[in-house]
N, C-alpha and C positions, 0 to 999 in steps of 0.2 A: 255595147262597148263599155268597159271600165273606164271611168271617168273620174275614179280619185286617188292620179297621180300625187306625190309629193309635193310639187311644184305650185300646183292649183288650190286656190283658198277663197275662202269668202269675202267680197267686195267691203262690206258693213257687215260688223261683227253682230251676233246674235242679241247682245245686249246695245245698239245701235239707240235704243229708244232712250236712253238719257239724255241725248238732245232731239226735243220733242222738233222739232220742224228742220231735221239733218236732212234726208231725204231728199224735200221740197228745196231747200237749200242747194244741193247739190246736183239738183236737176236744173235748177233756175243758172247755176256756175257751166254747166258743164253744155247746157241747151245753149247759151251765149258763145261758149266755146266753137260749139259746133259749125253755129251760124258763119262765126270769122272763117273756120276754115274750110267750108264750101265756096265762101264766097273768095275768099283768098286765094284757096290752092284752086278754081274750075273745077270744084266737083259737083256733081248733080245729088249728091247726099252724102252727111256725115250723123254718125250716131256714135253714141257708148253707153255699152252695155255692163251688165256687173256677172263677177259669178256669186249664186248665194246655193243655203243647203251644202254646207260641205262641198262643193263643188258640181252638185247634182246640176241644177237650174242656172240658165244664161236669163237676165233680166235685163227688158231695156229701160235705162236711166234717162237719157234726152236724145234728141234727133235735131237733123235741119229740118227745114222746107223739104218737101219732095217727095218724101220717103212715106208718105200717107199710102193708110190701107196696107203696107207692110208691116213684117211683123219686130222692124227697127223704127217705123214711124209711129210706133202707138205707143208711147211711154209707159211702163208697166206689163207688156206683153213679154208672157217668158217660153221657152222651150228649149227642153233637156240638150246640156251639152253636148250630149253623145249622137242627137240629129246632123251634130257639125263635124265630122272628121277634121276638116283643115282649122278648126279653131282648138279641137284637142289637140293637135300636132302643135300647132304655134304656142298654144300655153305651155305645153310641155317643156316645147326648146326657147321660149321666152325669147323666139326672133319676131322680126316682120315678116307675113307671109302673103306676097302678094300676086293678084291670078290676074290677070290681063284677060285670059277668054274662059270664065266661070262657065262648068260644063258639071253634068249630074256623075261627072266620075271624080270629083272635088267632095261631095257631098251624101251621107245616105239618101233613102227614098223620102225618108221625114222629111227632109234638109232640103231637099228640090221642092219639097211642096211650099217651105217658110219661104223659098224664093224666088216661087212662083206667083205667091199672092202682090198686090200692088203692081208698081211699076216694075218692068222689065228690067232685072239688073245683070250687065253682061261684065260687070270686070268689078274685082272689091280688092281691095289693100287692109290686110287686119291686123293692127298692132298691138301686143300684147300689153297690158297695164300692170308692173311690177310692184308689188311692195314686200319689203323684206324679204324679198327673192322667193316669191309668189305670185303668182300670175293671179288678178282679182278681177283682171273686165278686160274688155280690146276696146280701142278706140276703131271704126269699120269708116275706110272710105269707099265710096261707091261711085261707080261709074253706069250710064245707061247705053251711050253708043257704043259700035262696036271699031275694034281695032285701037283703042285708045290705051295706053300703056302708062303705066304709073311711074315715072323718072324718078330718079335720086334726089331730085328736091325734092320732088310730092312725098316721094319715102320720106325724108329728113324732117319734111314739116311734120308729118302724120305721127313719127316716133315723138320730136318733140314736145309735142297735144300730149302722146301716149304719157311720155317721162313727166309733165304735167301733172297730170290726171291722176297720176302715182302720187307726187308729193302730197297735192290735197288731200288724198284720202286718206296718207300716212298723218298729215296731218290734224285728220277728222279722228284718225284711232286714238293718237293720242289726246286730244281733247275728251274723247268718249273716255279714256281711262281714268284722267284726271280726276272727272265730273264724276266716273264711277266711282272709282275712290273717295273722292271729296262725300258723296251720297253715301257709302257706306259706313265713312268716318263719322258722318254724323248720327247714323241709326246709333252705330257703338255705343258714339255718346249719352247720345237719350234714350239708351236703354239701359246706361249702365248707370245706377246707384251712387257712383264717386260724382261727386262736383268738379266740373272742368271749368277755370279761366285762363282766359287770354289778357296780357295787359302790356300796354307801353311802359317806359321803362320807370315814367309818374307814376306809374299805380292807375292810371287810368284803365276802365274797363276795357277792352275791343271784345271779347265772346265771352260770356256766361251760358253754362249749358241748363237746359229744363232744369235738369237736378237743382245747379245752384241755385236757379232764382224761386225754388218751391223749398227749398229749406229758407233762403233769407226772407221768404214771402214777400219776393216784389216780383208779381205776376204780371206786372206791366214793362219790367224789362232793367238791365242792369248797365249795358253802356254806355258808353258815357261819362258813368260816374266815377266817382274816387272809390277803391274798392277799400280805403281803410275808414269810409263812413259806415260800415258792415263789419269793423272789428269792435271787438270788446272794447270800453272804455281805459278798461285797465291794462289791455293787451295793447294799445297802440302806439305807444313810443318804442316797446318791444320788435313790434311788427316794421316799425319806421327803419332801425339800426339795424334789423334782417334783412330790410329791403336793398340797403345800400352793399350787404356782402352781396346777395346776388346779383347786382347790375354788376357786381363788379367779377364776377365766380364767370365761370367757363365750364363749370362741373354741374350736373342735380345734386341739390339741397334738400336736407331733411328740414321741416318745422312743426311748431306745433303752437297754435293758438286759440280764441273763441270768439266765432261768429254773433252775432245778436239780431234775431230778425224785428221786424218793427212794433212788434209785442211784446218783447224785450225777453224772450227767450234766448237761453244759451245754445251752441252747440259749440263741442270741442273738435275740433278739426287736426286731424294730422295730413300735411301736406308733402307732395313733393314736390320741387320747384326744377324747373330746366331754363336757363337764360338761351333763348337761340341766337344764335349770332351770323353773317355771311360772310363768304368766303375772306373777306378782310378783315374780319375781327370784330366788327361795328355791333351793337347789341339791335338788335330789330325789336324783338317783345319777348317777355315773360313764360314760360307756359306752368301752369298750376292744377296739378291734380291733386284733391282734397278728396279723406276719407271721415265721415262723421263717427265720431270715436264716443259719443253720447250714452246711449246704451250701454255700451261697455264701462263708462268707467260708472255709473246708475249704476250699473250690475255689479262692477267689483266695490263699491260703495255698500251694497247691499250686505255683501260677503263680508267685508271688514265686520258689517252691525253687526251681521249674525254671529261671527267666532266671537266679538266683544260680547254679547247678550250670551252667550253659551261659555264663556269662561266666567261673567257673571254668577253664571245658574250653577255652576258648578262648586264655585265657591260659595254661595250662598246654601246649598244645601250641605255642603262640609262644616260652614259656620254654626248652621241651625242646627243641626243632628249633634255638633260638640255641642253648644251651647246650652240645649235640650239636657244633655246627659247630668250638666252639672247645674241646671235647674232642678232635675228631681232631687240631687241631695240635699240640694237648699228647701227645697220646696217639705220635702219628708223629715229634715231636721226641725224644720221653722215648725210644722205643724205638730207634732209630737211637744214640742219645748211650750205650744201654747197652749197643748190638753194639760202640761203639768203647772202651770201657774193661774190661778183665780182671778175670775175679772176684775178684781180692786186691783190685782197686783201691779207695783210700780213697773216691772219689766212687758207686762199683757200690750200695753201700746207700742211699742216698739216691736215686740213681736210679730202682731198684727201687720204693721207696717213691712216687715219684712218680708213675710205672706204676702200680701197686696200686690209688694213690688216685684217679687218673684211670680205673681199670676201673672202681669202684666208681661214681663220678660218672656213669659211662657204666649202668649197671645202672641207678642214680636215675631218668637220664635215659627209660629205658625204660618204667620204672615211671611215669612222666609219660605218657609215649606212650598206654600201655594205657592212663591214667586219661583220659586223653583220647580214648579211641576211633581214636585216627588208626592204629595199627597193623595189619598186616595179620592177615585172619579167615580161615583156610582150614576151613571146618568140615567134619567129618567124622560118618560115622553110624558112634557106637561103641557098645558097652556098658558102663555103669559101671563093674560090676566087672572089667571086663578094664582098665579105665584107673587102676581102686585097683591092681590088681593090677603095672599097671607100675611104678607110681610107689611101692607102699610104701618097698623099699630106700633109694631117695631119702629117702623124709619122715622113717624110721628112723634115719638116716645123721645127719643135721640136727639130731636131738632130745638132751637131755643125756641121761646114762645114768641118771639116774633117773625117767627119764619114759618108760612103756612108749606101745607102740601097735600095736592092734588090728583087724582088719578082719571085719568081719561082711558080705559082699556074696552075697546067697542071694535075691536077686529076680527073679522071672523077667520077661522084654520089658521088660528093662531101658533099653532102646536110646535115644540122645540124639544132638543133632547138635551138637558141639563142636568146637572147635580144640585137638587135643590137647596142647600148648606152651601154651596161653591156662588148660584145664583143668587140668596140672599148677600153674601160677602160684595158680587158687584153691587145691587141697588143699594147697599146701605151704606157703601164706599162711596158714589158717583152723588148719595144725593146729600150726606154730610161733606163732600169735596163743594160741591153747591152751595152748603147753608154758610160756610165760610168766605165765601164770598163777597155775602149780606149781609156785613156788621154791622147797617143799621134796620135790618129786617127785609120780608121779599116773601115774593111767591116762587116755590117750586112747582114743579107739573111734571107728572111723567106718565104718557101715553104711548099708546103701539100701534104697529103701520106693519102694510107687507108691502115692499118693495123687490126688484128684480136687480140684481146686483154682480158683478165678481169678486169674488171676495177674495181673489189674488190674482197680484198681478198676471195679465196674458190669460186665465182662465175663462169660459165660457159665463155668462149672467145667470145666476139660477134664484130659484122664490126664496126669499130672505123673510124674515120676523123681525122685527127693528124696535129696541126698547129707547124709550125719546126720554131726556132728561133736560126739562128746562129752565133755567133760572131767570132771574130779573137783578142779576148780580151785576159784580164792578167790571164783569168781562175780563178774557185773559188776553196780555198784549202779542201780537205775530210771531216772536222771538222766543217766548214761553212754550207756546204750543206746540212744539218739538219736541219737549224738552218734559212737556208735566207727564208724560208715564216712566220717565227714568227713576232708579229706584233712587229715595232720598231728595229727592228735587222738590224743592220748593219756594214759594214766594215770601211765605211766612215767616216772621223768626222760631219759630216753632210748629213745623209743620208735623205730617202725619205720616212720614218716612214710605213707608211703602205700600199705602194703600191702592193708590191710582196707579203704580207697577205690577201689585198683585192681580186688582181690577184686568189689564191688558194679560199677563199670564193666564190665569184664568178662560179670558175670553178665546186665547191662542189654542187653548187646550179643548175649547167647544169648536172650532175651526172657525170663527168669529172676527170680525174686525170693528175697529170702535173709530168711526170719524165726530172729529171736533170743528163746530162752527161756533165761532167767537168775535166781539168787534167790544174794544175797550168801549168801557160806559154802559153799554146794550145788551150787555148777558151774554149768558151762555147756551150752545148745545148740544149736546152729547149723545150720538146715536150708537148705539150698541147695536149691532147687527149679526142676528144670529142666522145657519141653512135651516131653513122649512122641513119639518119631521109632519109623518101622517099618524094618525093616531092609532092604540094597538087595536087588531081587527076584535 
């Protein structure tokens, strides 16, 4: 028999298990139920049963006394609706259907056997359990003697149990939805990446979600507290006169502030703000969803440097290439004008000095070039210590005599692909940027390391060659060290304009990155880190 009419639905929805002891609960309500009304109405048994499976399966929920050994007295004993004729009819027409002389033409053959087993039962009253105009269970009274007929009260009580039995379970659905909802709102949450709070209308906490409290790093929990002990110091008078538009706003609000977790890291937060309010107007709580806008503005931070560094480079190489042009005339005048004058001649010195300074302009000029990348790159596969090795005499020559210098190069697959001219230009840059340091003398050192590194941001760690530059200098201060590879920047009133800019251009152009560790008083030092080359087979 088809047994899934419209009308017929499941007692406990399929996701019933959000409240974990609903069941037992409801068997414990409905078994005290039962009790009253055997005892009340003179019946020799009362039970209620559910329907589950789409309407497939009758399950019984509680029984009275009595009804032991049947298959209404065993709580959790089920069998297929369609054993029951008169219970698919009554669900159907969601009346009462009551039989005073139960006979096997009531029932299939299934259905006489369910009420055959236990005690003899000769007359039953089955009231359908409605919710939202669905039949979900019958409440069954039972009778064992015979000729005993079920009156208009026993009906009336029996529907009343039924109508009963209804509301609670209408009101167990909606619980279960609530709680479902409630459960799934908070997966959302802690799955989604935005920070969600909740707050009174003080700023005090009521929810922080995972997100939030693993960005502020207080993994021990957030409410409670005052949530503008988490704002920026500079942002919190700001954040205070924002607070009083929303208590007082009936709209979401756009904002935008910074976080600081207890390390004193930023984050920049764009929020949206909803004040909730109930049906009076009255403000209840806050609600705050924040997005960490960090990264992003790191990244368009990044973009700004690079268009600045790249209109730099650009004019810098338009400077140097003029600049270049009208050095060779100087340079080809000056030199000619001092083949024709004799070295006693009165004009020979000043000549000379003209040359000199025009060499000098022409080196500048260079220095531009490289800062500019426009120079030529012949790269070579060397080893570092063979390229310390050429060049110390050089960078000793260069140094004052109270400033020694050191080479520690004992790394093995040292191997790099540089431009040997481009690579003397860093170490003779990095280690006179050093001996300036030491105006009353010092030791430099500069040795090599491999280390495993990324050498930009987000990229994978790969084997690195690290050239080390160490001094026993005056240290450079936190504020500087941003700042000493910009071109022209210096501490000095006479510094060396674009050396440590060219240094960084250069290293840019080997795919290189240059970290500086520094602490005023303590020295300095300068890793140079170049990608690991093999050597040619």
């Amino acid at each position: 028999m088809d047994t899934s009419q419209e009308h017929v639905g499941s007692g406990v929805p399929s996701d019933a298990g959000v409240l974990l002891d609903e069941r037992e609960n409801l068997a414990n309500v409905f078994g005290e139920l039962c009790a009253v009304a055997r005892q009340g109405l003179a019946l020799d048994g009362c039970a209620v049963s559910l329907i589950e499976d789409d309407g497939a399966v009758l399950r019984t929920l509680a029984a009275s006394d009595g009804l032991q050994g049947s298959l209404w007295g065993q709580v959790g004993a089920t069998c297929p609706l369609g054993d029951l004729p008169m219970a698919v009819e009554a669900a159907r027409r969601q009346t009462t259907w009551p039989c005073d002389d139960l006979s096997s033409e009531h029932m299939s053959p299934e259905g006489a056997a369910h009420f055959s087993k236990g005690p003899r039962i000769r007359s039953v009253c089955l009231v359908p359990i409605v919710v939202d105009d669905r039949t979900v269970g019958f409440v069954w009274g039972f009778q064992f003697g015979p000729g005993r007929a079920y009156d208009e009260d026993t009906r009336g009580a029996l529907e009343a149990i039924g109508w009963l039995a209804g509301m609670v379970l209408k009101h167990v659905r909606i619980s279960q939805g609530l709680a479902l909802l409630g459960q799934r709102y908070r997966e959302l949450v802690e799955m989604s990446g935005d920070i969600v709070f909740t707050w009174r209308h003080n700023g005090e906490i009521l929810y922080a979600s995972p997100a939030a409290c693993r960005l502020c790093d207080a993994e021990d929990g957030m409410v409670g507290r005052d949530f503008v002990d988490w704002v920026h110091p500079d942002d919190r008078q700001r954040t205070r006169e924002a607070w009083e538009r929303w208590t007082a706003s009936t709209e979401p609000l756009g904002f935008r502030n910074r976080l600081v977790t207890r390390a004193g890291k930023e984050h920049r937060i764009q929020w949206r703000i909803h004040p909730v309010r109930d049906p009076s107007g009255r403000l209840t709580h806050i609600q705050g969803i924040g997005r960490d806008l960090t990264a992003r503005y790191e990244l368009e931070e990044k973009l700004r440097a690079a268009q600045f560094s790249e209109s730099v480079v650009r004019l810098s190489r338009g400077l140097a290439h003029k600049f270049n042009n009208m050095l060779v005339s100087v340079l080809g005048n000056a030199s000619v004008l001092a083949n024709q004058l004799e070295k006693g001649h009165p004009w020979r010195a000043m000549v000379d000095d003209i040359v000199q300074g025009a060499e000098r302009a022409a080196r500048l000029t260079r220095q531009l070039l490289t800062y500019a990348r426009s120079t030529s790159h012949l790269p070579q596969r060397r080893r570092l210590r063979d390229l310390l090795s050429e060049n110390f005499e050089l960078g000793q020559t260069a140094l004052p005599s109270k400033v020694s210098l050191q080479i520690h190069a004992d790394t093995e697959d040292d191997w790099i692909e540089t431009d040997p001219k481009q690579f003397q230009q860093v170490a003779l840059n990095l280690v006179l940027n050093a001996a300036e340091a030491m105006p009353d003398g010092g030791r430099i050192t500069m040795r090599t390391d491999r280390v495993a590194c990324a050498l930009e941001s987000g990229s994978p760690e790969t084997e690195c060659v690290t050239l080390i530059v160490e001094d026993t200098g005056v240290g450079i201060p936190p504020e500087d060290q941003e700042l000493m590879f910009d071109p022209f920047f210096s501490t000095k009133d006479l510094g060396r304009g674009l050396g440590l800019a060219a240094v960084q251009g250069i290293v840019q152009a080997h795919r290189g990155k240059i970290e500086v560790e520094s602490t005023p008083g303590e020295g300095t030092i300068v890793r140079v880190l170049f990608p690991m080359s093999s050597p040619r087979e």
